[in-house]
N, C-alpha and C positions, 0 to 999 in steps of 0.2 A: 492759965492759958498757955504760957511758955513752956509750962512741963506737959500739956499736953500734945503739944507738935511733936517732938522727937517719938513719944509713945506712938502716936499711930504711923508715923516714916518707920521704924523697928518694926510694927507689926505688917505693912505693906511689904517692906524687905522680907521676914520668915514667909508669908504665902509664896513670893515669888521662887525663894527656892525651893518649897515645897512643892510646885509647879513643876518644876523641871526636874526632881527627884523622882516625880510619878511617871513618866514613860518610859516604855516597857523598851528593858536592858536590849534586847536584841536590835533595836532599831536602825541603828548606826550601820551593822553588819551583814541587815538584810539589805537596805541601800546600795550596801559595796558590793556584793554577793551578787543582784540585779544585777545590777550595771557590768561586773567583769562577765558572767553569763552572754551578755547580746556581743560582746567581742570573739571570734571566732580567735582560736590558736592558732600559732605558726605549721602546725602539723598539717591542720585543716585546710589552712590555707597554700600550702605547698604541694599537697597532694591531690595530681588529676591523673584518670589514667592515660597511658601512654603505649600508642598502641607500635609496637616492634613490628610489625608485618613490613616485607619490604614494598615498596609501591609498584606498579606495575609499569617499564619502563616502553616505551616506543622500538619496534624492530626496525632494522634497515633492509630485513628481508621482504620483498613485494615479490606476491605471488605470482606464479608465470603458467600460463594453459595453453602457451603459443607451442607449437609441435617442433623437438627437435629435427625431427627429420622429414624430410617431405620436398616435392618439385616447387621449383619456383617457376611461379606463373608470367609474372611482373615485377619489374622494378622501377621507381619511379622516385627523382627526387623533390622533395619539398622544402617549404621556408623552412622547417624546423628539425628535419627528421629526412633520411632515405627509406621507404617506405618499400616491403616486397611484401609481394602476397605469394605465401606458400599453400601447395594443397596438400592437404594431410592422407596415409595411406589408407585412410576411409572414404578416399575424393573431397573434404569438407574445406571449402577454401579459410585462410587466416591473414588478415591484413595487418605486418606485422612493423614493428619502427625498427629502424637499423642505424647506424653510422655512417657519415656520408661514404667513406671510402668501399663499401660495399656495393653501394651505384654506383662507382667508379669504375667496377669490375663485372658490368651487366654483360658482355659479353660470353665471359667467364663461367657466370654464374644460371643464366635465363634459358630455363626449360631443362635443367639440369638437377638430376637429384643430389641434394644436400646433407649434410648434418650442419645445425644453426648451434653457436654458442651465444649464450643471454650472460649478460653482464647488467647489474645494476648502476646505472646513470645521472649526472644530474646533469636533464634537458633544460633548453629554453621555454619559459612557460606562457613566452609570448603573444599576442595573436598574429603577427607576422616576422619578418625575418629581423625586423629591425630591435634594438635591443631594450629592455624594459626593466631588467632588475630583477626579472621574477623568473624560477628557476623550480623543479619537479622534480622525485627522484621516478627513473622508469626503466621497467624491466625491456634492454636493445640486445638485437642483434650485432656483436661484437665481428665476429669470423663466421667464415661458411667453408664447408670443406666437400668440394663435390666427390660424391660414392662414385663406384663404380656400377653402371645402371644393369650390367651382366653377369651376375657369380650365379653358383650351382644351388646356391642356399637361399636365391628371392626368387630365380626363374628354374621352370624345369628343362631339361636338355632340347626340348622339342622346340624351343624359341632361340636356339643360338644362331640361328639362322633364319632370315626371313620368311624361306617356302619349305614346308615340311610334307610327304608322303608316308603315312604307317598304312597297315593292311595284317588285317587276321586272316585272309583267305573270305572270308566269307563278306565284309565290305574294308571298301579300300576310301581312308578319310587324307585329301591335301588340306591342309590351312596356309595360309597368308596371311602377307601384312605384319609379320610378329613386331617390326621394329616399331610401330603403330604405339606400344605400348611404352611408358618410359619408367614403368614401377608402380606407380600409383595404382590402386586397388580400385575395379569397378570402373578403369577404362581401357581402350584402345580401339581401334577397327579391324578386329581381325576376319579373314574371308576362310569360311570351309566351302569344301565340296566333296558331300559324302555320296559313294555309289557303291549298290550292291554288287552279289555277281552275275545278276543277269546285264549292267549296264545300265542299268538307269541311277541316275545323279540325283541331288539338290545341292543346288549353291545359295549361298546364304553370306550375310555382309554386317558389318557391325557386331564383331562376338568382342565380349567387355572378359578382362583376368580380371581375377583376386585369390591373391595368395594369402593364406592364413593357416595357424592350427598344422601346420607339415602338410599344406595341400594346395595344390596351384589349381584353380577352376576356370576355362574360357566357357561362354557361356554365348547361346545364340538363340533368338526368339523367330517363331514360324506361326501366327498365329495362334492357335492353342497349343502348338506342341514349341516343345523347347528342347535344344538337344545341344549336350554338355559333354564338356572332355577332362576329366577327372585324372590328376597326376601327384603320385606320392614325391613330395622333396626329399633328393637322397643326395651325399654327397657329392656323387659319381655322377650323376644324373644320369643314370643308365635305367631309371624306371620310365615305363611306356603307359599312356592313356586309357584310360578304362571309357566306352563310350555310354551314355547315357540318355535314352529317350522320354519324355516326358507328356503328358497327356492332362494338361491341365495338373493334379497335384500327384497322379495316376502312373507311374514308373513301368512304363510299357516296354523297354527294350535295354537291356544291360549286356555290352559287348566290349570283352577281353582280350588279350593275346595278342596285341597289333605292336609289332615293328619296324621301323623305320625300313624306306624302301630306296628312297633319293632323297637327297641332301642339295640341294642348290645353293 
C-alpha cells in the first residue's frame, strides 16, 4: 500500500505536464499580438490634419454710400452725433452723422455746396447723451469744404447772371431767377418768357437744371408741351442754347442761333 501512493502521485505529476505540453505553441504570441494590435501608435496618434488656410480676419473698413459732394440742407445737433442732411446732385436727400464741430459752423456750411470727407469713428453707442461704456465704429463726416456754386464746368455762361436775353431773330427767349438754383440737379425756379416775331410771348415759372453728360438742361412744363433750353458745357462758356419744343413725347420745334442780347 506505501509503494502504491507515490506510483499514482508520479503518474498524476507525468499527465499534468503532458497537459501543458499539448497547447498549441503560438498561443502566448497571438495573446501579445492582440493586445499590442487595439493600441494605436504614436504616429497614429499624433497625426491630424492641419488646416494652413489663414482665417478670415474682421476689416475696419465700413462702407460708405453717403455722397461726397452735395448741398447741405440742414444741420442739426444731437445727443450723439451733428447730424446734416445733404442732397445729392440727383436731388436724393442723405441724413448723414458728422462731428460736433461741423454744427458749429451751420452758418458756414447751410445751403451751401460741399465736398464732405468721412473718416472712420468710434461713436457713442449710447441711447442718450449720457455715457454707457458702449462705443461703435462709424463711417462721419470729419471736414466740409464749400465749392464754389459758379464755374464754367457745372453752369453754362447763360446763368452768370440772374436775367439772361438770347434772340435768333426769329424768337427772342428772357430767363430768370438763375440764382434760384444752387447746383443741385433737378432744381431751382427759373422764369422764361419766350416770344416770337410777331409779339406774342408765353411766360412760364418753375423751370428745374440738370447738368450731366457735358450738357446743362433747364426744363419747363406747359401742360402737354414742355419746352427746354439745351446747352453744351465748354470751357469758355461761350456756347449758346439750342431751344426745344415738345408735344407730349413729339419734338415739334428745334431752334438754334440765339445770342445773348442784354446782360443784367
Amino acid at each position: 500500500m506505501n509503494k502504491l501512493i507515490p506510483s499514482v502521485t508520479l503518474i498524476l505529476f507525468s499527465f499534468s505536464l503532458v497537459s501543458c505540453n499539448s497547447l498549441p505553441a503560438n498561443t502566448t504570441t497571438e495573446t501579445s499580438d492582440n493586445n499590442v494590435a487595439k493600441l494605436p501608435t504614436k504616429t497614429e496618434q499624433t497625426q491630424q490634419p492641419v488646416n494652413s488656410s489663414p482665417q478670415p480676419t474682421k476689416t475696419s473698413t465700413l462702407e460708405n454710400t453717403s455722397p461726397q459732394i452735395g448741398t447741405v440742407k440742414e444741420l442739426v445737433n444731437g445727443d450723439l452725433l451733428c447730424y446734416v442732411t445733404l442732397v445729392d446732385e440727383q436731388g436724393k436727400e442723405h441724413n448723414v452723422g458728422a462731428s460736433f464741430d461741423i454744427c458749429a459752423e451751420e452758418k458756414k456750411f447751410l445751403n451751401k455746396k460741399v465736398r464732405a470727407t468721412y473718416t472712420i469713428e468710434s461713436v457713442s453707442d449710447c441711447e442718450s447723451s449720457e455715457p454707457c461704456g458702449k462705443t461703435r465704429q462709424e463711417s462721419i463726416i470729419t471736414n466740409m469744404e464749400v465749392l464754389e456754386e459758379k464755374t464754367s464746368s457745372e453752369k453754362p455762361q447763360s446763368t452768370k447772371s440772374d436775367t439772361q436775353t438770347i434772340s435768333n431773330g426769329e424768337w427772342t427767349i428772357t430767363t430768370s431767377n438763375h440764382n434760384s438754383w444752387t447746383g443741385v440737379n433737378n432744381t431751382g425756379n427759373i422764369g422764361y418768357k419766350g416770344c416770337d416775331a410777331n409779339g406774342k410771348c408765353l411766360e412760364l415759372t418753375g423751370g428745374k437744371i440738370s447738368c450731366r453728360d457735358g450738357k446743362c438742361v433747364t426744363g419747363w412744363k406747359n401742360g402737354d408741351y414742355v419746352y427746354i433750353l439745351e446747352q453744351t458745357i465748354t470751357e469758355d462758356g461761350n456756347d449758346y442754347p439750342t431751344l426745344i419744343v415738345k408735344k407730349g413725347t413729339e419734338e415739334i420745334l428745334t431752334a438754334t442761333g440765339f445770342k445773348p442780347i442784354t446782360n443784367n
